[in-house]
C-alpha positions as CSV (number, residue, x, y, z in Angstrom):
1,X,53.4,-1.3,-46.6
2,X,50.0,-0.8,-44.8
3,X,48.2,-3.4,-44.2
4,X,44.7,-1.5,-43.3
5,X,42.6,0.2,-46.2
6,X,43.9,3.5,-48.3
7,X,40.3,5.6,-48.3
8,X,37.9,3.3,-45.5
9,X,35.6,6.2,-46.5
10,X,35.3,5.1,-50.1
11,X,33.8,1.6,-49.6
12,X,30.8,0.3,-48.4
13,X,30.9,-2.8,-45.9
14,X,27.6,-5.4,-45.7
15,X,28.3,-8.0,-42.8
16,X,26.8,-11.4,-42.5
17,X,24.3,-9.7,-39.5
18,X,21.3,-11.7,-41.1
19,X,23.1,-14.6,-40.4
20,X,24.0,-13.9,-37.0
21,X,20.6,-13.3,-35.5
22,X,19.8,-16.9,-35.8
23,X,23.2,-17.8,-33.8
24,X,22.7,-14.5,-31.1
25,X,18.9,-16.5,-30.6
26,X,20.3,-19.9,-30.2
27,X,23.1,-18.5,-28.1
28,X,20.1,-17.0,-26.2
29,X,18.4,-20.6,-25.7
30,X,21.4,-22.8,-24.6
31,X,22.1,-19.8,-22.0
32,X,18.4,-20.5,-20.5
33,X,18.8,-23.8,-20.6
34,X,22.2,-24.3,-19.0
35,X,21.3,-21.7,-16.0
36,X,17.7,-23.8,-15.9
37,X,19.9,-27.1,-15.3
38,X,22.4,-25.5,-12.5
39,X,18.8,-24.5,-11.1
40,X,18.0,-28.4,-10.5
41,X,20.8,-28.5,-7.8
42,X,18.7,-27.2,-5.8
43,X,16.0,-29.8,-5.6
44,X,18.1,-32.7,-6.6
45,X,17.7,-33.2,-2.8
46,X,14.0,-33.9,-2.9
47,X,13.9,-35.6,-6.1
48,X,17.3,-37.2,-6.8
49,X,16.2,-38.0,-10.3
50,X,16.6,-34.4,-11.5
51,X,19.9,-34.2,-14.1
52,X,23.3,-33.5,-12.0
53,X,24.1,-29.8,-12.5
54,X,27.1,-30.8,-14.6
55,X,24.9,-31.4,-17.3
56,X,24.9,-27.7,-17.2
57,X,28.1,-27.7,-18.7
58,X,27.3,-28.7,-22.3
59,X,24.7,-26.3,-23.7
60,X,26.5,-23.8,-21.9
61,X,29.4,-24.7,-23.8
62,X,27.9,-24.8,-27.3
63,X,26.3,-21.4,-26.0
64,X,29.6,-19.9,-25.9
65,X,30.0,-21.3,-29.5
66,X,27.4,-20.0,-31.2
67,X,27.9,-16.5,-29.5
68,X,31.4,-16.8,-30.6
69,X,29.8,-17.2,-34.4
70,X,27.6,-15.0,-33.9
71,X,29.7,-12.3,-33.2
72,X,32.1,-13.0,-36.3
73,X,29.3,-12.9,-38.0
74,X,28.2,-9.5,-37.1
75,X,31.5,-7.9,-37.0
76,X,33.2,-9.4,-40.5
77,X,32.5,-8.5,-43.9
78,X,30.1,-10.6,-46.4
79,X,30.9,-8.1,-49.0
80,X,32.8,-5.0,-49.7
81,X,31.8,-2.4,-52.3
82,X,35.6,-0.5,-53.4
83,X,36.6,1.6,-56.1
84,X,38.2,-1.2,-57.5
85,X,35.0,-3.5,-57.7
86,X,33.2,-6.1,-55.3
87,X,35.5,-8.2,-52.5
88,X,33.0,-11.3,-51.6
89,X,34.1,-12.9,-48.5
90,X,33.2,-16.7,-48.2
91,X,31.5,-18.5,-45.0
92,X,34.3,-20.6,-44.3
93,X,38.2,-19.5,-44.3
94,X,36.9,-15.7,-45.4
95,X,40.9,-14.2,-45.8
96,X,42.1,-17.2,-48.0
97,X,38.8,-17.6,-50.1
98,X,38.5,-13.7,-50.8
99,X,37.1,-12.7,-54.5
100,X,37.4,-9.8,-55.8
101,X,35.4,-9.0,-58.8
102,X,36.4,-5.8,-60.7
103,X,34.1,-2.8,-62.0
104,X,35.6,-4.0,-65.3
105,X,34.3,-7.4,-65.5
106,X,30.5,-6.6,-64.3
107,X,28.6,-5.7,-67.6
108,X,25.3,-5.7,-66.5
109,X,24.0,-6.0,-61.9
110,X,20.4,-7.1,-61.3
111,X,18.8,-7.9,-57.8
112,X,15.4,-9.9,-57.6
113,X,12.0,-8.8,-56.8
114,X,13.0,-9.9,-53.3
115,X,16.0,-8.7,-52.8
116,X,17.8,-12.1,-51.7
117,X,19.5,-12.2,-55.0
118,X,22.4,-10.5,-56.7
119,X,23.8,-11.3,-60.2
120,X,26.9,-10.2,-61.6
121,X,26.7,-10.4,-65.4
122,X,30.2,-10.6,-67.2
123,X,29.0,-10.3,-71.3
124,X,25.9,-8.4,-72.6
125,X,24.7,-12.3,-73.5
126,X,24.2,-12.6,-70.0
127,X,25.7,-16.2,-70.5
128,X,28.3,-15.8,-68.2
129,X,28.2,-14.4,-64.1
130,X,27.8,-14.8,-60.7
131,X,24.8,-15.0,-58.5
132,X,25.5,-13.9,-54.8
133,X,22.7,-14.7,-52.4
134,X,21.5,-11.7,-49.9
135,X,20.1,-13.4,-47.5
136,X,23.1,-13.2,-44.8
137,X,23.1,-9.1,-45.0
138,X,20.2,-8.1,-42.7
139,X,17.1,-7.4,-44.5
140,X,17.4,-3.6,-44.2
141,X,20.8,-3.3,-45.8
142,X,19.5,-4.9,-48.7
143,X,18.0,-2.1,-50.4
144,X,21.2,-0.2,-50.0
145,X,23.3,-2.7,-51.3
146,X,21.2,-3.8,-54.4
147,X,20.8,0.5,-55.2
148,X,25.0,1.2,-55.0
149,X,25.8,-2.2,-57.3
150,X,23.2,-1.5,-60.0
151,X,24.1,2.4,-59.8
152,X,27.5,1.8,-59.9
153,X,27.4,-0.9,-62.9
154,X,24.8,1.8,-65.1
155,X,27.6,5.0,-64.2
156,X,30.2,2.8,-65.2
157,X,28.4,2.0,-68.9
């Protein structure tokens, strides 16, 4: 059996790219500061109380890191719009921790005035859900996401 998706074309993908900028910045700022302490070798010789350029090491090394995270957290899905229903992918252990909430089960889809905000209503009592933040999709994907679910949930009633 296949292990890769039937019809890609029929599903939507929203990554954790919100997320990620905060990790690419940091990345960013450990970089500066590891090349700025390898820079000190080169006066340690008229100030020998400049940091040794080993130092260097550390933030360059939690760099690495948070570009690794970054970059998981722009390529991997946060959420998956199928035919079938929503596949919500979780922060930590994503493959083990998937969810998949069917077309089915969703009576009713609202998104707040923000858009940061989706619930997932599962009776018409509105007593019973899910509410998935937004926040880790990028800001400009939001719009899209919030009109397929609440299209999708009003076609499908």
């Amino acid at each position: 059996m296949a292990a890769g998706v039937q019809t890609p074309e029929k599903e939507l993908r929203f990554t954790r790219s919100g997320q990620a900028v905060v990790f690419w910045l940091a990345s960013s700022v450990l970089t500066a500061i590891a090349i700025t302490l390898a820079a000190t070798s080169y006066y340690r010789d008229i100030n020998p109380q400049l940091p040794h350029p080993a130092w260097a090491l550390v933030p360059l090394a939690l760099a690495v890191a948070s570009a690794r995270l970054a970059f998981g957290l722009t390529r991997h899905a946060y959420l998956i719009l199928t035919p079938l229903g929503i596949e919500i992918f979780p922060f930590f252990r994503p493959a083990a921790g998937m969810q998949l909430i069917s077309w089915q089960e969703v009576n009713a889809a609202e998104v707040d005035a923000e858009n940061t905000r989706l619930t997932l209503h599962f009776n018409t009592e509105k007593t019973a859900g899910i509410h998935l933040s937004l926040r880790p999709i990028h800001s400009e994907k939001r719009g899209l996401l919030a009109k397929a679910v609440t299209g999708r949930v009003s076609a499908g009633h």
